[in-house]
C-alpha positions as CSV (number, residue, x, y, z in Angstrom):
1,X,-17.6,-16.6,-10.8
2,X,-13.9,-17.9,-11.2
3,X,-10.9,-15.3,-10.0
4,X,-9.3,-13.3,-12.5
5,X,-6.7,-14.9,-14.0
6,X,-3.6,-12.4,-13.1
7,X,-1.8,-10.9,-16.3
8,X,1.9,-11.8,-16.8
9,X,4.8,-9.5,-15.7
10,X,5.8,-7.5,-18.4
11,X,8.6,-4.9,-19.0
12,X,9.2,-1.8,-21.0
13,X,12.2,0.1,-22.1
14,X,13.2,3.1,-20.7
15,X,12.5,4.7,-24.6
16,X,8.6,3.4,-24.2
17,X,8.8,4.8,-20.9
18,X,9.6,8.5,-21.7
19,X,7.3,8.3,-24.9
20,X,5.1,7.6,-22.4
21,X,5.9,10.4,-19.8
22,X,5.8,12.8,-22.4
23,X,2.7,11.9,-23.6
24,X,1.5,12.6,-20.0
25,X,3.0,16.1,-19.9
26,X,1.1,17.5,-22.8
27,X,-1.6,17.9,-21.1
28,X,-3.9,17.1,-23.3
29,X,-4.7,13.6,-22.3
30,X,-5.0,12.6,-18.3
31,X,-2.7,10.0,-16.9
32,X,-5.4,8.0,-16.9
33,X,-6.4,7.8,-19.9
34,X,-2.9,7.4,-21.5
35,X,-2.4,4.5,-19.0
36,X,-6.1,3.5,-20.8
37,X,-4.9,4.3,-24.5
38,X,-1.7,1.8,-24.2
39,X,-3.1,-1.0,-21.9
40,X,-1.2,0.3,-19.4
41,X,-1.8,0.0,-15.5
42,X,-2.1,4.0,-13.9
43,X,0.0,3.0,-10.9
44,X,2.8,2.5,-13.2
45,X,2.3,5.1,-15.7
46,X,1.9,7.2,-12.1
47,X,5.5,5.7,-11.0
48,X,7.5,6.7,-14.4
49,X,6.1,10.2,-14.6
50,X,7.6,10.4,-10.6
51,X,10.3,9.0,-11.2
52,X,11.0,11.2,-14.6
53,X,10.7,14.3,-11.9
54,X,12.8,13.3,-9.9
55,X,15.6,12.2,-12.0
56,X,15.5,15.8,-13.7
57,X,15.2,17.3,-9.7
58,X,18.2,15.6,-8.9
59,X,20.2,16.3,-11.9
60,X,19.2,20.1,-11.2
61,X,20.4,20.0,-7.9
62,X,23.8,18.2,-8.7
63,X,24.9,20.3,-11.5
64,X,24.0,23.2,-8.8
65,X,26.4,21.6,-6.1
66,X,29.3,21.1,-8.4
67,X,29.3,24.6,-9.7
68,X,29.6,26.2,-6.1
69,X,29.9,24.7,-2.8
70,X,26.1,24.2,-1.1
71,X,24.3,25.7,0.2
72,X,26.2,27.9,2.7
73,X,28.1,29.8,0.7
74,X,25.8,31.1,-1.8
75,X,21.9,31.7,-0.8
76,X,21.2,32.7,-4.1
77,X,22.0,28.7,-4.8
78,X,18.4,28.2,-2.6
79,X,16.6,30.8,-4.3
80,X,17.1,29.2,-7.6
81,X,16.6,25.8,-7.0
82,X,12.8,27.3,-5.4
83,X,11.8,29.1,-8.6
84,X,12.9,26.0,-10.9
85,X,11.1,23.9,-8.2
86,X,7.8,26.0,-8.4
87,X,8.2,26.0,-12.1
88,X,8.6,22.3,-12.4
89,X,5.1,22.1,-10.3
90,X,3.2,23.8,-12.4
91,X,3.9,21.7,-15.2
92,X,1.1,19.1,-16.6
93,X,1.8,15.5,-15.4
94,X,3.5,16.8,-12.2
95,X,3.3,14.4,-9.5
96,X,0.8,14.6,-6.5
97,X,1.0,14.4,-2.8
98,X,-1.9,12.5,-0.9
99,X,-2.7,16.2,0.6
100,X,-2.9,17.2,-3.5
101,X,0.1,19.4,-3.5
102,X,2.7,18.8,-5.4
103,X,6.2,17.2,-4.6
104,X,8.8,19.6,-3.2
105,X,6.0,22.6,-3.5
106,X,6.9,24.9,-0.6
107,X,5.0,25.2,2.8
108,X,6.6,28.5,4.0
109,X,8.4,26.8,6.8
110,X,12.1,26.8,6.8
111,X,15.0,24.4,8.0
């Protein structure tokens, strides 16, 4: 048998991407089989719903900082960014760990 011949770099706007990402957060497909559905490899698929996360993580966290000075000054500031965090996890599509939790989900330990 000859090697597989590899497929040619493609790329994808970022308005394909989030069709796709939202597809994914549904729920009522897998990533897999959206990745499947559109010819699409998982690993990437995988990569734009992570990187979707965390580009809504971070624009939580900034709009956070520039409304009060962070984090010593207002604790509340932490307890806020924890219940969005935990909500965030529970949502379909949200990216796993290796040990299956989810990204940011807390462990109980502190700084």
């Amino acid at each position: 048998m000859g090697k597989k011949k590899p497929r040619p770099r493609r790329s994808f706007t970022p308005a394909f991407k989030a069709e796709i990402v939202d597809l994914c957060r549904r729920g009522d497909r897998s990533v897999g089989q959206v990745a499947k559905d559109f010819d699409l490899t998982e690993t990437a698929v995988r990569d734009w719903v992570r990187q979707t996360w965390a580009r809504r993580l971070l624009t939580h966290a900034s709009s956070f900082r520039t409304a009060c000075r962070w984090p010593e000054e207002h604790p509340a500031v932490i307890s806020v960014i924890s219940d969005r965090n935990a909500h965030l996890n529970q949502q379909p599509g949200c990216p796993r760990g290796p040990d299956g939790h989810s990204f940011g989900a807390t462990t109980g330990k502190t700084r």
